[in-house]
N, C-alpha and C positions, 0 to 999 in steps of 0.2 A: 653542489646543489643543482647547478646547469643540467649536469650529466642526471641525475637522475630523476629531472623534470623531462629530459629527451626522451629516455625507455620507457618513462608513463605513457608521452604523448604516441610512441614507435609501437608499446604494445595497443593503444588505447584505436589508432588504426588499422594494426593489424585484425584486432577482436572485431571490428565492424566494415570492415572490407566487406563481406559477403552479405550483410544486412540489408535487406529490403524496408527504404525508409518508408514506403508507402504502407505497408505493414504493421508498421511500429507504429505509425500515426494513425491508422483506423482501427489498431488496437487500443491505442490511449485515450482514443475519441471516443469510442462506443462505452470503455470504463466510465470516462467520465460522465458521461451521458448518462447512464444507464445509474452514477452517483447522484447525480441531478436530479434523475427523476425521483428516488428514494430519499434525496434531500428538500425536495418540493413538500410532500406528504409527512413528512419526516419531524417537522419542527411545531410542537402545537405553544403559541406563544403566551398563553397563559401559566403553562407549566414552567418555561423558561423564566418569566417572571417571578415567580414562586421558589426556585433554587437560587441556593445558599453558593457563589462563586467564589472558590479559593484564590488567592491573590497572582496566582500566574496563569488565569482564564485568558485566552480570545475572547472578542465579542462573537457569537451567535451567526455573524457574516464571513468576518473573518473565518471564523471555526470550518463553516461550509465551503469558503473559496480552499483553503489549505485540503479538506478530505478530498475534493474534486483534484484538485492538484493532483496528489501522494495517490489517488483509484489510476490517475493518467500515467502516473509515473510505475505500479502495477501491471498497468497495462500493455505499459510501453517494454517492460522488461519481458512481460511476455510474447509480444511481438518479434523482438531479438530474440526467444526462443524459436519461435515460429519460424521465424527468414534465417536461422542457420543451419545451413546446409547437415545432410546428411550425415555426413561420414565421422561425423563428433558426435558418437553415443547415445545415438537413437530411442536408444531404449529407456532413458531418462528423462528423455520431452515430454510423453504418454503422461507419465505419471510425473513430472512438476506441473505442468499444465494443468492436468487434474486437481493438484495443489493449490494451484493460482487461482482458478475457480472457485473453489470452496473457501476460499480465504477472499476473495471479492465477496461471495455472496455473505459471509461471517460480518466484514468491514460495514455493508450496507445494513447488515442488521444495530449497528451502533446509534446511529442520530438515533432513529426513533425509541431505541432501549432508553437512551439518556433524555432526551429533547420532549417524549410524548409519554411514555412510559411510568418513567423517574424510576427508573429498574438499575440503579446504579450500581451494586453488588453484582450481576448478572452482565453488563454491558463491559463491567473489568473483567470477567471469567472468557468473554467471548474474545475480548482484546491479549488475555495472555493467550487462551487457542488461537487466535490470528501471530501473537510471538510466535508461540512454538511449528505452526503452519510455515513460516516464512525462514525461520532456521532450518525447515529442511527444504523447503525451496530454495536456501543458498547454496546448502550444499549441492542440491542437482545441479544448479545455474552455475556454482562455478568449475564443474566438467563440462557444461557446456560452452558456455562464454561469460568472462566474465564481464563485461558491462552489466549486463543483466544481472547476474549476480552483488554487483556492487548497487545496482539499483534496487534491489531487495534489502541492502542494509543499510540505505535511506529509508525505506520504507519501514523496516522494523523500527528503526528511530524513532520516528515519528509513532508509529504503534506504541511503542515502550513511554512516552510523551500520553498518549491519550489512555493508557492503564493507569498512571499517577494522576490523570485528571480524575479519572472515571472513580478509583480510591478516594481520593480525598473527596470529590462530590458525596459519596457513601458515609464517608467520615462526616463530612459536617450539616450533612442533611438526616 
């Protein structure tokens, strides 16, 4: 077990030797920010009132700190895209990046489907296209690096978590 807690840790430095932290952090920052502010407008509390919460719901606060988290955690995976170097298959940043994008701006379209909306049938549809978005962003991310890549299947988690929310809302409203 030692031993192969060691080549976790041997490759998990290797893979971020060349990462630019600064990078990663105004990547995650500006994600979440930029969740914040689509979390601010996002929540109309009348309508939250009004739905029917299945028995493994967050409260509403909770909800918002976790999606700012997992847009920073996002974000940050894209930053380790960003800050590694070159010579590891360039041609695949372009287009996961691309990726990354359209799957933040998909993400932020959720609160207000579920929260203002009650568009819950639609908010699962955009949550399995954020699955499927992030399945091929792992696979780019892990030719690229994989921290990143493993922080994309935190983030699917967590996405696969708010499609069974976003269902069973649907179901019992």
């Amino acid at each position: 077990m030692k031993k192969y807690i060691e080549r976790i840790k041997r490759n998990f430095v290797r893979e971020t030797l060349c990462v630019n932290p600064t990078v990663v952090a105004v990547c995650a920052a500006v994600c979440a920010c930029l969740g914040l502010i689509f979390a601010i407008g996002g929540v109309d509390y009348d309508v939250y009132c009004e739905i029917a919460q299945p028995k493994f719901y967050f409260p509403s606060f909770i909800m918002v700190v976790l999606l700012l988290l997992f847009y920073a955690l996002l974000g940050a995976a894209a930053g380790i895209i960003i800050s590694t170097p070159y010579y590891r298959k360039n041609s695949h940043k372009t287009i996961s990046l691309a990726l990354a994008a359209c799957t933040l701006f998909l993400c932020f379209t959720w609160l207000p489907l579920v929260y203002t909306a009650a568009s819950f049938f639609i908010a699962a549809l955009v949550c399995i296209v954020v699955l499927l978005f992030s399945a091929l962003i792992f696979k780019f991310y892990i030719k690229i690096n994989a921290v990143a890549a493993w922080s994309m299947l935190i983030f699917a988690i967590f996405d696969f978590y708010l499609i069974c929310y976003s269902l069973s809302l649907f179901i019992l409203n």
